[in-house]
C-alpha positions in Angstrom: 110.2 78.3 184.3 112.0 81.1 181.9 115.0 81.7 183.1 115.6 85.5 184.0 118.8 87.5 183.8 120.8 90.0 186.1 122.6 91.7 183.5 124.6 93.6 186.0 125.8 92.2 189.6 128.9 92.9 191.2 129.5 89.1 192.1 133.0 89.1 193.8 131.8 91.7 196.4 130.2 89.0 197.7 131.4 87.1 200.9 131.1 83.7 198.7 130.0 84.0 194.6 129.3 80.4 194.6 126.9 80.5 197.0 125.0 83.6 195.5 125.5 81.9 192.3 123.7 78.8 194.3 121.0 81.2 195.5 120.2 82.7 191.4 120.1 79.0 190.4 117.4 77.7 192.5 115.6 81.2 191.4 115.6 80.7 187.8 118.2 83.6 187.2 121.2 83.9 185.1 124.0 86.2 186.1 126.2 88.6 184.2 129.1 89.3 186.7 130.4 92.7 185.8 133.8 93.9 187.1 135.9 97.1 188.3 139.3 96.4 186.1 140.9 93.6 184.1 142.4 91.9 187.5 139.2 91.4 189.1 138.0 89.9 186.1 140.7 87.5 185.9 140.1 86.7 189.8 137.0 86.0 189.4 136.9 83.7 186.1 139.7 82.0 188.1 137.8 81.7 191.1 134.2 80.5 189.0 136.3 77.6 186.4 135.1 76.8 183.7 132.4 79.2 182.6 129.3 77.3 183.4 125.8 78.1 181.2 124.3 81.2 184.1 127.0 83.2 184.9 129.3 84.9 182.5 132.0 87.7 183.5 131.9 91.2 181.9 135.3 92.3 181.5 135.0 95.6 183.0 136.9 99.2 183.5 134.9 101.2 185.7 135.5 104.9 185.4 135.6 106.0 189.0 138.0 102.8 190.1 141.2 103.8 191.0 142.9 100.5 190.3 141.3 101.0 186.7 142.9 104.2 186.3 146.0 102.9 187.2 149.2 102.7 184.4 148.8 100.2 182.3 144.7 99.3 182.8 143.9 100.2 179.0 146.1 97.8 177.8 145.3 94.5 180.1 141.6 95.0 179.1 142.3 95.5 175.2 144.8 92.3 175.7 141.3 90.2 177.6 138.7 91.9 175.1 138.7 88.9 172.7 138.1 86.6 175.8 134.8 88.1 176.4 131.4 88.2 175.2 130.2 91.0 177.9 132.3 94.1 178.3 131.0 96.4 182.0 131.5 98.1 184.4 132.7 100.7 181.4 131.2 104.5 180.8 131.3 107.4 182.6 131.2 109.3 185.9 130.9 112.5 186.9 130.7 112.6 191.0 130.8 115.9 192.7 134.1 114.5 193.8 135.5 114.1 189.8 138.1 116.6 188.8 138.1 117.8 185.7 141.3 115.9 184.9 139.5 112.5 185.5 136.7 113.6 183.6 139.0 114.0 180.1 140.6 110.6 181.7 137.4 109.1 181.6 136.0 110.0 178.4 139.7 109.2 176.3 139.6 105.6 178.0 135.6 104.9 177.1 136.3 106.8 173.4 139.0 104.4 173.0 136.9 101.5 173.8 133.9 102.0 172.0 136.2 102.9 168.8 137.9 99.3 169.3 137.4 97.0 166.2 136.0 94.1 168.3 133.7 96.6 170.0 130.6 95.9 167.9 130.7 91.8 169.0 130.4 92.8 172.8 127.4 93.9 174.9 128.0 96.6 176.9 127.0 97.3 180.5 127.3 101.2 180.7 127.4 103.1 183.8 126.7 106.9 183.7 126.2 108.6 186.7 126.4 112.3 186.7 127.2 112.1 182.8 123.9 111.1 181.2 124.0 113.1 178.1 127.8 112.8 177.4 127.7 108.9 178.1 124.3 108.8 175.6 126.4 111.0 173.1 129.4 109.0 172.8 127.6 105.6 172.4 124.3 106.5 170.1 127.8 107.2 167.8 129.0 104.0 168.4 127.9 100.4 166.5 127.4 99.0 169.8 125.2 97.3 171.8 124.7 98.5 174.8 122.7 98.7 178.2 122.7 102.0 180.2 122.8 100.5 183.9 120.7 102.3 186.8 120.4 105.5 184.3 119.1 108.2 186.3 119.4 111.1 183.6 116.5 113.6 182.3 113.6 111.6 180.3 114.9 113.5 177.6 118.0 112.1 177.5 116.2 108.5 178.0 114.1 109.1 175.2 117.2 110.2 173.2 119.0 107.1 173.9 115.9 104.8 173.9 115.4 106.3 169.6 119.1 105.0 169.0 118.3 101.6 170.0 120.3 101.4 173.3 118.8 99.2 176.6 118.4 100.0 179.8 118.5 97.6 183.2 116.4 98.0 185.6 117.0 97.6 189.3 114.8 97.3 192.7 115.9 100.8 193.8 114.9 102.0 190.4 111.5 100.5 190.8 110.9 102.0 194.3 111.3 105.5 193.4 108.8 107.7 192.0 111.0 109.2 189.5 112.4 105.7 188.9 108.8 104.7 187.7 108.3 107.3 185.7 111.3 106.7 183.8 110.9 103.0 183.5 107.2 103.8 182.9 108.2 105.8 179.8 110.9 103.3 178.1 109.9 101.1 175.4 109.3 97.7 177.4 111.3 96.0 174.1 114.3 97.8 175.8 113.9 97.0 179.0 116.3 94.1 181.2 117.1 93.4 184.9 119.7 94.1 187.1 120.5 94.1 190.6 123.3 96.1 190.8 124.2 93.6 193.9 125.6 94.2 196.6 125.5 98.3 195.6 121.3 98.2 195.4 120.1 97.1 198.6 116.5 95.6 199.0 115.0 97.0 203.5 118.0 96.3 205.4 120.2 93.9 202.9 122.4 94.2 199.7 120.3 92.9 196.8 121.5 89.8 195.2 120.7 87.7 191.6 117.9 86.0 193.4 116.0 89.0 193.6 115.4 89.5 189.8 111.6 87.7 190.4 111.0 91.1 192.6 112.2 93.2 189.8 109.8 91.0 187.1 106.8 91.8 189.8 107.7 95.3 190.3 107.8 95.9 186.2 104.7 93.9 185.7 103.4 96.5 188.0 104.6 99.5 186.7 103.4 98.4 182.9 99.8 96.9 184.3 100.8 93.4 182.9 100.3 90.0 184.5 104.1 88.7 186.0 104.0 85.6 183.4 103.4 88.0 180.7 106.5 90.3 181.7 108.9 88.0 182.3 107.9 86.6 178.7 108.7 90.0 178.0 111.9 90.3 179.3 112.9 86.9 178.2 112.2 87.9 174.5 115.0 90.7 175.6 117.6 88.9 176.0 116.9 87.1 172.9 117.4 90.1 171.0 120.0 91.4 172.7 122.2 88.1 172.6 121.0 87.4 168.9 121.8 90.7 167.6 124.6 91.6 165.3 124.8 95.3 166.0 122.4 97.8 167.8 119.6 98.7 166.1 119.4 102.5 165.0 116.7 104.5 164.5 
């Protein structure tokens, strides 16, 4: 069976990682365990051991996360960047509730990432709600590789980003909605990965979980009128490329 990937799933939201970790195991999916800020990363490769072959924590400092944008943040996650290969939740948000103070906040701390020498070894999960464009800017100028999570800006904006050589993860809610197809419908499928965005992206009544990447594969087979096999081939040769690479490519 090829083994699948959730490139971005909140794991220590859950009431017991192992056991979801259990759950994405018996269903042929890998896990990339993003965090908020440098402590719950350090929690949660405490709390996991020794790094085992499917799951791998993203050292993360998530823009709208208070204890991120707490004295001192910046700092801790420069000090853990060498530890990591995966670097998310990082980017931008710009809520209705975001003053204009956090917004300049924001941007400085992901500017100051993205300019960091080690920057260009990492992959990037990038979140970018509400700040599509400026998000898109700041990385297409950046030699890094990285995957806009749940991206919900303008197909122009997609398009822009998709030209520069930059990913995109797609998630079940992403795959329910008709705007959500339309954007995934429009990517370049050699751009495309999973997420569940777990326990955030709920599937009916419950939170989404690693397990549920299959659904995702079936839901993008049906979206680019290819047979399952065939996209999860596809998505398989990915992560390949996304892993293998060097540096993003640019167009």
């Amino acid at each position: 069976m090829t083994t699948l990937l959730d490139t971005h799933c909140h794991l220590d939201r859950y009431p017991s990682p192992p056991v979801t970790l259990a759950a994405a195991r018996r269903a042929g999916v890998a896990v990339v365990a993003v965090t908020d800020n440098p402590d719950a990363y350090r929690r949660l490769r405490t709390q996991l051991g020794p790094r085992a072959n499917d799951v791998t924590v993203a050292l993360g400092l998530h823009p709208a996360s208070a204890a991120a944008a707490a004295p001192g943040q910046l700092s801790r996650f420069f000090r853990m960047l060498p530890d990591t290969e995966w670097v998310g939740e990082v980017g931008l948000d710009f809520g209705p509730d975001i003053t204009a103070v956090d917004r300049r906040r924001q941007r400085t701390a992901l500017e100051t990432i993205l300019d960091h020498e080690q920057i260009r070894s990492k992959i990037l999960s990038v979140h970018s709600r509400g700040a599509a464009a400026e998000t898109v800017e700041l990385l297409t100028a950046s030699p890094c590789r990285a995957i806009l999570h749940w991206f919900t800006g303008s197909q122009p904006t997609a398009d822009a980003a998709a030209a520069h050589g930059l990913w995109f993860s797609v998630n079940p809610a992403m795959t329910r909605s008709p705007r959500g197809r339309r954007l995934v419908a429009g990517l370049p499928l050699e751009q495309v990965l999973c997420e569940t965005d777990g326990p955030y992206c709920r599937i009916g009544s419950r939170p989404a979980s690693p397990a549920d990447v299959p659904t995702i594969v079936s839901a993008l087979a049906d979206i680019w009128k290819l047979e399952i096999d065939e996209t999860a081939a596809q998505l398989a040769r990915n992560v390949n490329r996304l892993t293998a690479a060097t540096s993003p490519d640019k167009a």
